[in-house]
C-alpha positions in Angstrom: 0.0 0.0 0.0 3.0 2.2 0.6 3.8 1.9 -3.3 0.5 3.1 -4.1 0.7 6.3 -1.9 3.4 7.3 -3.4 2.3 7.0 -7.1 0.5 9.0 -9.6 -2.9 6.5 -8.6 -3.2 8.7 -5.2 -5.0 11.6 -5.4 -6.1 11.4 -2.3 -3.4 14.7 -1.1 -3.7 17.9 0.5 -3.3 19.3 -3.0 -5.5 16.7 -4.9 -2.4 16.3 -7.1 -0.5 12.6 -7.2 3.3 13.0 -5.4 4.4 11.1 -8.1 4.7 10.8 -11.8 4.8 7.5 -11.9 2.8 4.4 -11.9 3.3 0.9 -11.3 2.3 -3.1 -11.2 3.0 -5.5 -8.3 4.7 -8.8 -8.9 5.7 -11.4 -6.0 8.7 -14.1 -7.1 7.8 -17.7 -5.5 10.1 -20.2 -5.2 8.9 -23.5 -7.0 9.4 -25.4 -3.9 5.9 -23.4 -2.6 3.6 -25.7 -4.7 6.2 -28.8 -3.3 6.3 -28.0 0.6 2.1 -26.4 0.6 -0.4 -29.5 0.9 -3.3 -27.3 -1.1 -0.6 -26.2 -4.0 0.7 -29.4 -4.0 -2.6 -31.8 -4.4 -3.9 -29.0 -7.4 -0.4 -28.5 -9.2 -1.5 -24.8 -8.9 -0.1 -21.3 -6.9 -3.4 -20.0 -6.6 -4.4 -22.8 -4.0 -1.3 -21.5 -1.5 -3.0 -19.1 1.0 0.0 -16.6 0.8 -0.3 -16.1 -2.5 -4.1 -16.0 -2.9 -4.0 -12.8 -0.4 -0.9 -11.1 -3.0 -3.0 -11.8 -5.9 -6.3 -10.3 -4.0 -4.2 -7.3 -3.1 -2.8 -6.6 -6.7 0.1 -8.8 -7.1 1.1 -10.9 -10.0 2.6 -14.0 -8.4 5.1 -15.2 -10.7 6.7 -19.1 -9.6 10.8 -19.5 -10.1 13.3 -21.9 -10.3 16.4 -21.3 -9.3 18.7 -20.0 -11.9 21.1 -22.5 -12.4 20.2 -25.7 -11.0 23.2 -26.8 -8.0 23.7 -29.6 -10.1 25.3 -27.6 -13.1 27.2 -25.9 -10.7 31.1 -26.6 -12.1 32.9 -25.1 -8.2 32.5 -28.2 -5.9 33.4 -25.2 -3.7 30.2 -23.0 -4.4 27.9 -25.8 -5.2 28.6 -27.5 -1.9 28.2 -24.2 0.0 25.7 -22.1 -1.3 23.0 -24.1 0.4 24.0 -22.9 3.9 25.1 -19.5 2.8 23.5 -16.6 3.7 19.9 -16.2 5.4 18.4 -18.3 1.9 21.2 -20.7 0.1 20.5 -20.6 -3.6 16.9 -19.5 -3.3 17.9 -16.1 -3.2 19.2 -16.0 -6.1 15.5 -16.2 -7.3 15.7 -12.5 -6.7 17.7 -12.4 -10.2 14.3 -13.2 -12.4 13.4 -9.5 -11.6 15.9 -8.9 -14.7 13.3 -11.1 -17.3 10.6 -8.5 -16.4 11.5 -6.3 -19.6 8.0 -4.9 -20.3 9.1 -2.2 -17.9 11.6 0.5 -18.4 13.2 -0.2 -14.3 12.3 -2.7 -11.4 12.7 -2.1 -8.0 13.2 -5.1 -5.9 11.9 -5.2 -2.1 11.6 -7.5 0.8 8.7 -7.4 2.0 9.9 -6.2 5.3 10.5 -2.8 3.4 8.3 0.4 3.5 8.0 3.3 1.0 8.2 6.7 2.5 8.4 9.2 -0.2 8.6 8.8 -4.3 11.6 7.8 -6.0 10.9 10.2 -9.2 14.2 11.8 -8.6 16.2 8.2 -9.5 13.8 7.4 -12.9 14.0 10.9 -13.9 17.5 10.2 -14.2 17.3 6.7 -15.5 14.7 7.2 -18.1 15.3 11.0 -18.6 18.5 11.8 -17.6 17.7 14.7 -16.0 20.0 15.5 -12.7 19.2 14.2 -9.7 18.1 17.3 -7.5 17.9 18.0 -3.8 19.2 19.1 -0.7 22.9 19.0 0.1 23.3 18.1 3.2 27.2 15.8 3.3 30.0 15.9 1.3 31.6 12.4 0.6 35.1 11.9 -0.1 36.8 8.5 -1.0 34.4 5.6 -4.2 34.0 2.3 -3.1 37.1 1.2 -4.9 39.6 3.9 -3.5 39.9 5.4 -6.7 40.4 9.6 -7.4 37.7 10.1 -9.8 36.4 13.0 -9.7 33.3 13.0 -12.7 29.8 12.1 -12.2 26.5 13.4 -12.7 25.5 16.5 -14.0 24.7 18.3 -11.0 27.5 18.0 -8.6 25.9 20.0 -5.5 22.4 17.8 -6.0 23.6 14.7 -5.9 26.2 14.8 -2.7 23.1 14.1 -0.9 21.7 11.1 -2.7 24.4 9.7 -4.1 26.9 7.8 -1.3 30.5 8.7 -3.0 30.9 12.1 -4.2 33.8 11.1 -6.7 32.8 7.8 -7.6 33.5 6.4 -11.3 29.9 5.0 -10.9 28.5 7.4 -13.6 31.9 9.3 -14.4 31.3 10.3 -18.3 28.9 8.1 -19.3 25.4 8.6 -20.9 22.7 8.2 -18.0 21.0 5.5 -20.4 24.5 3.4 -19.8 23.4 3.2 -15.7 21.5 0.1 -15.2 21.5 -0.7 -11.3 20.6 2.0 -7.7 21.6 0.3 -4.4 22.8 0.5 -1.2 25.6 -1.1 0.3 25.8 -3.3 3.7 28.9 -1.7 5.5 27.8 -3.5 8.9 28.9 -6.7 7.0 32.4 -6.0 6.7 35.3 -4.7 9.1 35.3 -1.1 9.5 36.7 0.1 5.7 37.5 -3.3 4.4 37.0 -3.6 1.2 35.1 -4.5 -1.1 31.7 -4.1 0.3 28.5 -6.5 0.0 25.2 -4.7 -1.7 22.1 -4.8 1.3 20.2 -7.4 -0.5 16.6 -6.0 0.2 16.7 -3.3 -2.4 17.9 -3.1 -6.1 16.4 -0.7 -8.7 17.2 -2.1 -11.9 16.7 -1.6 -15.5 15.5 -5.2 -16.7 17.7 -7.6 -19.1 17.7 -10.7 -20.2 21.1 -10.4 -21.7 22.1 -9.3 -17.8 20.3 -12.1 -16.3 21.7 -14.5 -18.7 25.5 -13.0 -17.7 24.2 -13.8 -14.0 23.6 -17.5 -14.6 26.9 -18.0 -16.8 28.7 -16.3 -13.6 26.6 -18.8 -11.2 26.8 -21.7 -13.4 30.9 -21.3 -14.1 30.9 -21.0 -10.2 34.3 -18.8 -10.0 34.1 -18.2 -6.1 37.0 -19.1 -4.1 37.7 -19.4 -0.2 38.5 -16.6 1.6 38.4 -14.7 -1.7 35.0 -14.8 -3.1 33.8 -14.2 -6.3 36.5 -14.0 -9.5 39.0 -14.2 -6.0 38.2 -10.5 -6.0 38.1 -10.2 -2.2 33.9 -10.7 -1.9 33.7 -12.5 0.8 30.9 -11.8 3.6 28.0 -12.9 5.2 25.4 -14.0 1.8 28.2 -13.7 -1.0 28.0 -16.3 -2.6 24.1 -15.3 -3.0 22.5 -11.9 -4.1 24.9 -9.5 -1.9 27.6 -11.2 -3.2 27.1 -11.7 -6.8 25.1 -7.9 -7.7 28.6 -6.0 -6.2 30.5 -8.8 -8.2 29.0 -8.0 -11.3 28.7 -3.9 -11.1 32.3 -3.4 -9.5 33.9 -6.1 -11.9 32.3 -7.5 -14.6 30.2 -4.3 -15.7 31.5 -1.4 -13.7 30.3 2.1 -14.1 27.0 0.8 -15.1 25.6 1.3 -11.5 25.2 4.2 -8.6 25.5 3.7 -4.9 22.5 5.4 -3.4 23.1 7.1 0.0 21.6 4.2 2.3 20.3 7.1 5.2 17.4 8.0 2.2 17.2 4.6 0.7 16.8 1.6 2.4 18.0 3.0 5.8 18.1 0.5 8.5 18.9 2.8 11.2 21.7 1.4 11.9 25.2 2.5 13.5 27.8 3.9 11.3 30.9 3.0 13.5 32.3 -0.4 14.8 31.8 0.6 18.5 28.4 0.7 20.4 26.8 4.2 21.1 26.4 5.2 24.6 24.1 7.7 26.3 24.0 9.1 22.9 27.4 9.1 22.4 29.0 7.4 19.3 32.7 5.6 18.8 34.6 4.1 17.0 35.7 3.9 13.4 33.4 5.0 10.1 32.4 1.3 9.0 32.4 2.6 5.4 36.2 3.7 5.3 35.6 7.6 5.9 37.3 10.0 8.8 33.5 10.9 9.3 30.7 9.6 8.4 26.7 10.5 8.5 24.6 8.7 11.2 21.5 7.7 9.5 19.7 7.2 13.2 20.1 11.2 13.0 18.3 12.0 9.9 15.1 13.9 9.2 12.1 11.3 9.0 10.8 13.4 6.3 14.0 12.8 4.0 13.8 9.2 4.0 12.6 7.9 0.6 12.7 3.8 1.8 13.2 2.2 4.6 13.9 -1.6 5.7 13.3 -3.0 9.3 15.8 -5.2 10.0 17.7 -3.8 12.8 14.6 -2.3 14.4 13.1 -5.6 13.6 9.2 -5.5 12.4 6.2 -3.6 13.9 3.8 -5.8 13.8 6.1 -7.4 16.8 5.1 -4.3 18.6 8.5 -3.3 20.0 8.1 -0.1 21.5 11.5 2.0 21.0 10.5 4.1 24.0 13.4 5.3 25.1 14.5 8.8 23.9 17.8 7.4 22.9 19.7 8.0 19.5 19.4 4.2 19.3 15.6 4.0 18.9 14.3 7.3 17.7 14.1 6.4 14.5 13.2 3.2 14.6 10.2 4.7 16.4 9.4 6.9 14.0 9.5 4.4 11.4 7.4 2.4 13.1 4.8 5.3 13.5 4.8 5.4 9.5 4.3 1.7 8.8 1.1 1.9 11.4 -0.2 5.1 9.6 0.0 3.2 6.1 -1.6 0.0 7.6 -4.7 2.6 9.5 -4.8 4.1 5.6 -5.1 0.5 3.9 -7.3 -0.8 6.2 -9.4 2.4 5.7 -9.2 2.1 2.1 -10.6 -1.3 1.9 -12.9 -0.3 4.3 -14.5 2.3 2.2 -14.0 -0.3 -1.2 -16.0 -2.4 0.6 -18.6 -0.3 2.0 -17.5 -2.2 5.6 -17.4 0.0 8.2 -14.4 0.9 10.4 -13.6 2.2 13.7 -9.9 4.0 13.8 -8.4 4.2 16.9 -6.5 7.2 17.5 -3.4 5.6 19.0 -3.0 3.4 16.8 0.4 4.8 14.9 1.6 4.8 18.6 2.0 7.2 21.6 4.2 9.7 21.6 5.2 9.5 18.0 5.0 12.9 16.0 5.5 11.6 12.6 3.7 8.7 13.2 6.5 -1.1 -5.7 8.1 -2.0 -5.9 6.9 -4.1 -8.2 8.7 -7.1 -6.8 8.8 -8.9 -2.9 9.4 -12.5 -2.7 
């Protein structure tokens, strides 16, 4: 429901306009093993039988049913293919994530968990992948050192708009090439690596991608050739982290290596902020230590940041509200969490509204609901 507030299908504003220019259609990626492991799916041969994804396709979703990419059989690494199975939170089910490439009736995909929330609209990103027209908005940090420890110093257009969105300020991500040669938007895990080791793993809930089946078929030649060594990772090229042999392995793998400066580090305080801690040592009383975990002699807490800046958010450090974890304490640790929280409540009173009013069922709203206390209380893929 997030998605569809913030496309051009909600009119339902202050100003009666839509807050974005965009529209949008919901798919869900299955894993095969759904109509195997569900008794209903199973005894029918058929998806629509599986309770889960009755209530997606009720809600909007096409639920499309995957395969792995490459079977672990044709695997050639005895390494990988003996591996991947324990890897990561998924094994080689994650890599199911990689079909959102095939979906080439649309101009971009963005991939989400579906522990992710959408805050504000992305326009600013498809402007710039469709249109190429300069990502615009607030400056707010200036970032020093790419990803790859290189000097470049080119990128988009507008230097002084993108400092803000984009993570590296210099990065060779988009350094002299067309805007139609970008093809991936993502966010980096740093908490997966020591602080500025390099290189660095891409947070595997979010990817916006401009689909390919030539790019997905590069994917399963990578997979299938199985080129992942110990203590090295993939192509020996140092990726080697918690998942990478799966989808935060392989995406960085590909963008960094086999295509680089097809692909733009978003800053991950706007998109796809976890609130999590920026340095290597706890915070106390409000008070942070340690080293930047991204490599920099300073380095923006995302815990601090405006509510109203955040374009995407993913709750997996503040785990998920429908737990009901209260982040009470006025703390830098919980603050935002809290106030994340507060926004997934207001867009689950709105949706239950919604359907309320398409149903002609009525509702009573209780005005706590998006929690005590708490001021500011699609896209087309979740799996």
């Amino acid at each position: 429901h997030s998605i569809h507030l913030n496309s051009v299908r909600n009119t339902n504003t202050a100003t009666g306009k839509p807050p974005s220019g965009y529209d949008y259609k919901l798919y869900a990626l299955f894993h095969t093993s759904i109509i195997e492991e569900d008794s209903n799916s199973k005894a029918s041969g058929n998806v629509d039988d599986n309770e889960c994804a009755s209530i997606l396709q009720k809600l909007g979703y096409e639920v499309v049913v995957v395969d792995i990419p490459v079977p672990l059989d044709e695997i050639q690494n005895d390494f990988l293919r003996e591996r991947l199975p324990q890897n990561g939170c998924c094994g080689e089910k994650e890599f199911i994530k990689l079909w959102a490439y095939t979906l080439d009736d649309h101009p971009f995909v963005v991939h989400l968990d579906l522990d992710t929330i959408i805050l504000r609209p992305m326009d600013e990103i498809f402007d710039f992948g469709l249109h190429g027209k300069p990502i615009t908005t607030s400056t707010k940090f200036v970032f020093d050192t790419p990803i790859d420890g290189s000097d470049n110093n080119k990128g988009i257009e507008n230097e002084e708009a993108k400092k803000d969105v984009i993570m590296w300020d210099k990065e060779e991500q988009s350094s002299g090439h067309n805007w139609s040669t970008i093809n991936a938007f993502f966010t980096r895990d740093y908490n997966m690596r020591p602080a500025g080791k390099r290189p660095v793993g891409v947070q595997g809930g979010f990817l916006i991608l401009r689909p390919s089946k030539q790019i997905f078929e590069s994917f399963q030649s990578i997979i299938r050739e199985g080129n992942f060594e110990s203590q090295k990772g993939w192509g020996g090229k140092g990726y080697q982290f918690y998942g990478a042999m799966t989808f935060q392995g392989i995406i960085p793998y590909f963008y960094d290596i086999i295509q680089p400066n097809t692909s733009i580090e978003l800053n991950r305080c706007l998109y796809n902020t976890m609130a999590d801690n920026p340095r290597d040592k706890r915070t106390v009383n409000n008070v942070v230590s340690g080293k930047c975990r991204d490599g920099r002699n300073d380095c923006e807490d995302c815990r601090e940041r405006d509510i109203q800046d955040v374009r995407t958010a993913h709750f997996t450090l503040c785990q998920k509200p429908w737990q009901c974890l209260p982040h009470k304490s006025d703390v830098l640790q919980q603050r935002l969490c809290r106030k994340l929280f507060g926004e997934w409540y207001k867009v689950r009173a709105d949706l239950e509204l919604s359907c309320s009013l398409k149903n002609h069922v009525p509702i009573i709203l209780i005005q706590h609901l998006s929690l005590p206390k708490t001021k500011n209380m699609w896209y087309l893929l979740s799996y």
